[in-house]
C-alpha positions as CSV (number, residue, x, y, z in Angstrom):
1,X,0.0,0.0,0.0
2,X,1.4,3.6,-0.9
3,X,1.7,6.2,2.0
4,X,0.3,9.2,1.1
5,X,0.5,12.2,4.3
6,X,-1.8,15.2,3.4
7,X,-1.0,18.4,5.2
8,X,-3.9,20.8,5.1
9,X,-7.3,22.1,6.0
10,X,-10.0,20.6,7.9
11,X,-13.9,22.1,7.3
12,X,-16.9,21.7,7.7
13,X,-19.4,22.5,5.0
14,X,-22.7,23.9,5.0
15,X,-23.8,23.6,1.6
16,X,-26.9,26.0,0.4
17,X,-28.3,24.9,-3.0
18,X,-30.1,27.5,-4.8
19,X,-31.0,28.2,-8.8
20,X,-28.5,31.2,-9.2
21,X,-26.5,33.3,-7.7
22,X,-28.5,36.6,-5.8
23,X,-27.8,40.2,-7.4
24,X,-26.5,42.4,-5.2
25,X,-28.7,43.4,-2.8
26,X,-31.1,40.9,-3.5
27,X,-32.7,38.1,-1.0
28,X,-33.3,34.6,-2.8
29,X,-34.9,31.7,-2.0
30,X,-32.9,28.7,-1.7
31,X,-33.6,25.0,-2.3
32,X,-31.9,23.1,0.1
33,X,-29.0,23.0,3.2
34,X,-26.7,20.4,4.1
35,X,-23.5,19.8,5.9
36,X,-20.6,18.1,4.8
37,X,-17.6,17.0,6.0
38,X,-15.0,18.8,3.8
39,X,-11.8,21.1,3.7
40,X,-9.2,20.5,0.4
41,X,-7.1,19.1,3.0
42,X,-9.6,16.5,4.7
43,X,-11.5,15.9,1.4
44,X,-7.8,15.4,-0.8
45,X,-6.7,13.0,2.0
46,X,-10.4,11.2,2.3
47,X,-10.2,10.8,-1.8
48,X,-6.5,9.6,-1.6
49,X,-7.8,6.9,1.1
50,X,-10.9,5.2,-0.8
51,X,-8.2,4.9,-4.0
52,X,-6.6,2.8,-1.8
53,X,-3.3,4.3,-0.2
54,X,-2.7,4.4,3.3
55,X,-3.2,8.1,4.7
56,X,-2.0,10.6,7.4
57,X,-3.8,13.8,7.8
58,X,-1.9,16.8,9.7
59,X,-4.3,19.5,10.4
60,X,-5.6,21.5,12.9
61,X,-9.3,21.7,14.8
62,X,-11.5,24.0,16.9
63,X,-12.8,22.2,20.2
64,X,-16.2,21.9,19.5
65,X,-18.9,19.8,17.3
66,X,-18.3,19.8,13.8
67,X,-14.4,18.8,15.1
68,X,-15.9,15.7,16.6
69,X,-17.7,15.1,13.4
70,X,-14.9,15.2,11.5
71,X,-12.5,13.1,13.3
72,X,-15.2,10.7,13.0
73,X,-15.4,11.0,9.1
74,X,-11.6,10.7,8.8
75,X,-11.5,7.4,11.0
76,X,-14.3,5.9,9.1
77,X,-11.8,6.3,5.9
78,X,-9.2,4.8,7.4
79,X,-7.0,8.0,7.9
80,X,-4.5,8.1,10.5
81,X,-5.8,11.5,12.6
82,X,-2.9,11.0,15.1
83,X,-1.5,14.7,14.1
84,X,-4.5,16.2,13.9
85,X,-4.7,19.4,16.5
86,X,-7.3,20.2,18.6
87,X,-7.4,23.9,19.4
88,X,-8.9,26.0,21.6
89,X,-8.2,29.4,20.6
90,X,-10.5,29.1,17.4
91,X,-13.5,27.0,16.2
92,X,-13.4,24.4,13.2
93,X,-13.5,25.8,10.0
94,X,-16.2,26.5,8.3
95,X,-17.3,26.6,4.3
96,X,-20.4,27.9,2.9
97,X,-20.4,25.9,-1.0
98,X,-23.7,28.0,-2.8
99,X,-24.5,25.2,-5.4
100,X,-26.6,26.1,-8.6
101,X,-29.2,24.5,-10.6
102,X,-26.8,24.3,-13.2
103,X,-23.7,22.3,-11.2
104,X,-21.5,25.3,-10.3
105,X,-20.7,26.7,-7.5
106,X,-19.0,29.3,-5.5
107,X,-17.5,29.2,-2.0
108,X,-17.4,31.4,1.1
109,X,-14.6,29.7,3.2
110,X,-13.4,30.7,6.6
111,X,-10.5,28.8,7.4
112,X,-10.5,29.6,11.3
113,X,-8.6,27.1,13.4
114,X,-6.8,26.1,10.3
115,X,-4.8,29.1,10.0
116,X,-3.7,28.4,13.1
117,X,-1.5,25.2,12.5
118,X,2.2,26.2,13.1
119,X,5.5,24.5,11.9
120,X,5.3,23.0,15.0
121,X,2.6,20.9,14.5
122,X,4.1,19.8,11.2
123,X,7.6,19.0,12.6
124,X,6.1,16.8,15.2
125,X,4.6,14.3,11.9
126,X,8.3,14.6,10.2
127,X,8.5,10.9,10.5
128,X,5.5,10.2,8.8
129,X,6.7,12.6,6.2
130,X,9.8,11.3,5.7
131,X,8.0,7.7,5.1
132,X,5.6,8.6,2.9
133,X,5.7,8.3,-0.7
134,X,4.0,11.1,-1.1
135,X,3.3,15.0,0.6
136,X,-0.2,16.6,-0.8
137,X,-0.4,20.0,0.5
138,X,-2.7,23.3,0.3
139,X,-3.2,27.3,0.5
140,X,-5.9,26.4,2.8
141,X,-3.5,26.5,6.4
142,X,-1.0,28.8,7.7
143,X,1.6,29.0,5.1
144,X,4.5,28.7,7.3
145,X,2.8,25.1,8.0
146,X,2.9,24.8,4.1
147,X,6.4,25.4,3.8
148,X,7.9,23.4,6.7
149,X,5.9,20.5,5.0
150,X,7.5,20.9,1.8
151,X,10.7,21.1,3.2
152,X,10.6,18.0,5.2
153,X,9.5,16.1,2.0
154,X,12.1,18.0,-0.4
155,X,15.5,17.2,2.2
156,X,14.1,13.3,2.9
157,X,13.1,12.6,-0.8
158,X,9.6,12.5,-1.2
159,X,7.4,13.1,-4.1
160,X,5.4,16.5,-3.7
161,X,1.9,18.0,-5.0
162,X,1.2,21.4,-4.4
163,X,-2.7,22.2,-4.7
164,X,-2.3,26.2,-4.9
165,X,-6.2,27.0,-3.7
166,X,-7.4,29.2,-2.6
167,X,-5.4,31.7,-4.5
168,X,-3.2,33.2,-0.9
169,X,0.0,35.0,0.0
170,X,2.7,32.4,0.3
171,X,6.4,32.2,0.4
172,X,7.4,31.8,-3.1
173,X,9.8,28.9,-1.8
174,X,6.9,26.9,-1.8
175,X,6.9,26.4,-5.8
176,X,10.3,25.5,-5.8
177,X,9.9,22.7,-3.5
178,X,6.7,21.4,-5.6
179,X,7.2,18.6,-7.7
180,X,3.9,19.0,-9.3
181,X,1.5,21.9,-8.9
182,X,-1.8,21.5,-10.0
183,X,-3.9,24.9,-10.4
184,X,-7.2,25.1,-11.6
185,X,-8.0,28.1,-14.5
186,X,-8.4,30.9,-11.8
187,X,-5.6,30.1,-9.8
188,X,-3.6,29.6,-13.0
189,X,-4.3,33.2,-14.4
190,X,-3.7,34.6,-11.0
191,X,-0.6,33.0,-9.8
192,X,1.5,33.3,-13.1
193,X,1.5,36.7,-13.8
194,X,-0.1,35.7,-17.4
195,X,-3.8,36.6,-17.0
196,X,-5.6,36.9,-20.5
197,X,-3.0,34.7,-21.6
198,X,-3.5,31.1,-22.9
199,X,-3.4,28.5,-20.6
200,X,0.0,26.9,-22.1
201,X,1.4,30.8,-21.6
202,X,0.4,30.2,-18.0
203,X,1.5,27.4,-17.4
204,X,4.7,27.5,-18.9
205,X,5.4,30.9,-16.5
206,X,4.2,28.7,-13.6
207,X,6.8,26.2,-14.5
208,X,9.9,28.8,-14.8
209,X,8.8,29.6,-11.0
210,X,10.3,26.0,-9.8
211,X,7.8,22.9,-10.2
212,X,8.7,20.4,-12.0
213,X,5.2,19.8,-13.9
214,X,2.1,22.0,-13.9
215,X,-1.4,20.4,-14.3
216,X,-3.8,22.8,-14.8
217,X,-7.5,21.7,-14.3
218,X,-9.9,23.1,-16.8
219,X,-13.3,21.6,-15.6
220,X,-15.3,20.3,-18.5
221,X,-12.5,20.5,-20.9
222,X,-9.7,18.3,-18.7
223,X,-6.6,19.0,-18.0
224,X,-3.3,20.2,-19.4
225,X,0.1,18.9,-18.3
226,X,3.1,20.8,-18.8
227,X,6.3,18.4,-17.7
228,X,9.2,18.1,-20.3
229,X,8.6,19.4,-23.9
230,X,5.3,20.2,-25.1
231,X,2.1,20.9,-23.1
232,X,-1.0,18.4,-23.5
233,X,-4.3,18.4,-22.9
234,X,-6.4,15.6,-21.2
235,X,-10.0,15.3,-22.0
236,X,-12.6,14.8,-19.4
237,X,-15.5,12.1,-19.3
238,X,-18.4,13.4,-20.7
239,X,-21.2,13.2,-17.5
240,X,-24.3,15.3,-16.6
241,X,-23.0,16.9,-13.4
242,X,-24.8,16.8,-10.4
243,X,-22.4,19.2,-8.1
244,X,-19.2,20.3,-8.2
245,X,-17.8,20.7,-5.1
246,X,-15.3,18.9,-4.1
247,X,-14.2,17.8,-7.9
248,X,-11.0,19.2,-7.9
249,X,-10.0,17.7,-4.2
250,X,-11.3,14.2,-5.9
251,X,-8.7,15.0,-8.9
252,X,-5.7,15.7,-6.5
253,X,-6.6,12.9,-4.3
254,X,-6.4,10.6,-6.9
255,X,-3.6,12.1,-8.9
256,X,-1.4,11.7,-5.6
257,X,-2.4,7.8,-5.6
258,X,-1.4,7.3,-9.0
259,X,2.0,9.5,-8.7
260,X,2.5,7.4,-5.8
261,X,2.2,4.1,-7.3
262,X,5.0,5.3,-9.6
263,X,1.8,5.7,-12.7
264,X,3.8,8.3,-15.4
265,X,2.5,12.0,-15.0
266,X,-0.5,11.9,-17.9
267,X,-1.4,8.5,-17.4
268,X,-1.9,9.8,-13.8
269,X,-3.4,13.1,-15.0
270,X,-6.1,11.1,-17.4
271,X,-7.2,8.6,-13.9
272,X,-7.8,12.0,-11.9
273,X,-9.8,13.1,-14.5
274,X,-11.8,10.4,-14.6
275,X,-12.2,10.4,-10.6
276,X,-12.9,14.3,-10.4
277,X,-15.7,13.5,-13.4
278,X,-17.5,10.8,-11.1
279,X,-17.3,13.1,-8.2
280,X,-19.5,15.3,-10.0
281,X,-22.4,12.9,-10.3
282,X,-23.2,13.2,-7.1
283,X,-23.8,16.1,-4.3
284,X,-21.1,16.7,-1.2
285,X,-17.8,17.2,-1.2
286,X,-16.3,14.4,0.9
287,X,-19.3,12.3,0.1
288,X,-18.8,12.4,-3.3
289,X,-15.7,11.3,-3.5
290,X,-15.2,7.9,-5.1
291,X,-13.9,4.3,-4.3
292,X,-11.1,2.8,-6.3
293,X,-14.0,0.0,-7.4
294,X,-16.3,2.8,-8.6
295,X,-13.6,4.6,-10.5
296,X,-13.2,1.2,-12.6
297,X,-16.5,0.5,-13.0
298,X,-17.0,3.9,-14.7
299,X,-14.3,3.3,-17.1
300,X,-15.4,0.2,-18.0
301,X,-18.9,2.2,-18.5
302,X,-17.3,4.9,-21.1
303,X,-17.5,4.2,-24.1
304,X,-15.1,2.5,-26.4
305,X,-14.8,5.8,-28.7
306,X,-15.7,9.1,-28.1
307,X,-15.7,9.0,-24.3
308,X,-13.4,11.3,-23.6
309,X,-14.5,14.8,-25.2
310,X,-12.8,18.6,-24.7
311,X,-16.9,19.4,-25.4
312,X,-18.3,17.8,-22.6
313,X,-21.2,18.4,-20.8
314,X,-19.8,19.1,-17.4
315,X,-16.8,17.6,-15.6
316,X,-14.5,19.1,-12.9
317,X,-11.3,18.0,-12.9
């Protein structure tokens, strides 16, 4: 089994689903609420877990409810929570996903007692880091925790991904110590300098900043990967989407497990896509996120030719 550590936010979600978005000013009538377990880092390392690799989560809750609830959810995965904090000076954090009739969304995110997690907290996993095959980090905790992460993988070895959401200030040692960094479109066109640009442009100016490979996701049209030589683009499964969220955390969950398992970069790349695309299907974040068996049995499902489309419906990955 591959050892995958994920070092990075823990949320709860309370998901509104509504037709649109409001106009400003504007009081709306919504359709549903729910709550989710969620954060990119609990929902990356939950995804990473039900592909099959053995996980430890570093993160950092409040002292209250929705912390019990998610310990709970991480343990029923399997994930090792012994370097998860519990905090008093802040509450868990908290995400409010606003999903629409059509499949997007938008998120309101306060990150709370996961801004709180220090270098500290990070240096007292470094021996789970040092054993893993794989680090999976985030924007989504103090980025001094970020950092300290990286460099424990970077000095002992280890194979990195770098999930740069949400878009955040950060010490720009952190894409040098990225082995892969995987951006969606937005976070592409902010963090590169290249806005307006195409998304090779982007990427390529992403690249020069120290990762070894870019992926950047591009929802219903795939993926492109940027390693050595030329850029290419990964189609997506063509699927009637049900909700977003979570799709991109499904992508990097499984891209770590395949990167881990020694799977080359697009090969890799092309699984995600499929595992972001099946995430879609159905609503929640972490409850959306798919088995290793369900991933198969989708492929199998697609169709021999023309299954995989740049003009798809809508995907997510």
């Amino acid at each position: 089994m591959v050892r995958v550590v994920v070092v990075g936010s823990l949320m709860m979600d309370l998901v509104v689903r509504a037709p649109r978005p409001a106009l400003p000013g504007e009081s709306l009538i919504g359709r549903s609420f729910s709550t989710f377990v969620g954060g990119k880092g609990g929902n990356q390392a939950a995804a990473a877990a039900r592909l099959g690799a053995g996980v430890a989560m570093v993160g950092a809750l409040g002292a209250d409810s929705f912390g019990d609830a998610i310990l709970a959810s991480l343990a029923a995965d399997g994930i090792d929570t012994a370097f998860v904090r519990r905090l008093e000076e802040d509450g868990t954090g908290v995400a409010v996903p606003i999903v629409f009739d059509d499949g997007t969304n938008l998120i309101y995110a306060l990150p709370r007692a996961n801004l709180l997690l220090r270098p500290a907290h990070v240096e007292a996993a470094r021996p789970v880091i040092e054993r893993a095959d794989l680090l999976l980090v985030q924007f989504e905790v103090a980025p001094e925790a970020t950092l300290a992460a990286l460099r424990i993988a970077r000095a002992a070895g280890v194979t990195t991904i770098l999930n740069p959401a949400p878009v955040a200030p950060h010490p720009p040692d952190v894409f040098r110590l990225a082995d892969v960094l995987v951006p969606n479109e937005v976070e592409a066109a902010a963090l590169s300098g290249a806005a307006g640009e195409p998304t090779e442009v982007q990427a390529a100016a992403l690249r020069a900043l120290g990762p070894r490979a870019i992926i950047v996701t591009l929802g219903e049209r795939g993926a492109l990967v940027l390693a050595e030589g030329h850029p290419s683009r990964i189609p997506a499964p063509r699927i009637q989407a049900v909700d977003t969220v979570g799709a991109g955390d499904a992508f990097c969950g499984a891209l770590a497990v395949q990167l881990a398992r020694g799977t080359p970069l697009t090969d890799a790349a092309a699984f995600a896509c499929r595992a972001a695309a099946l995430a879609c299907t159905r609503p929640g974040a972490a409850a959306s996120l798919p088995s290793s068996a369900e991933v198969e049995e989708f492929t199998r499902r697609l169709p021999a030719a023309g299954n995989l489309s740049p003009r798809d419906d809508v995907s997510s990955c």
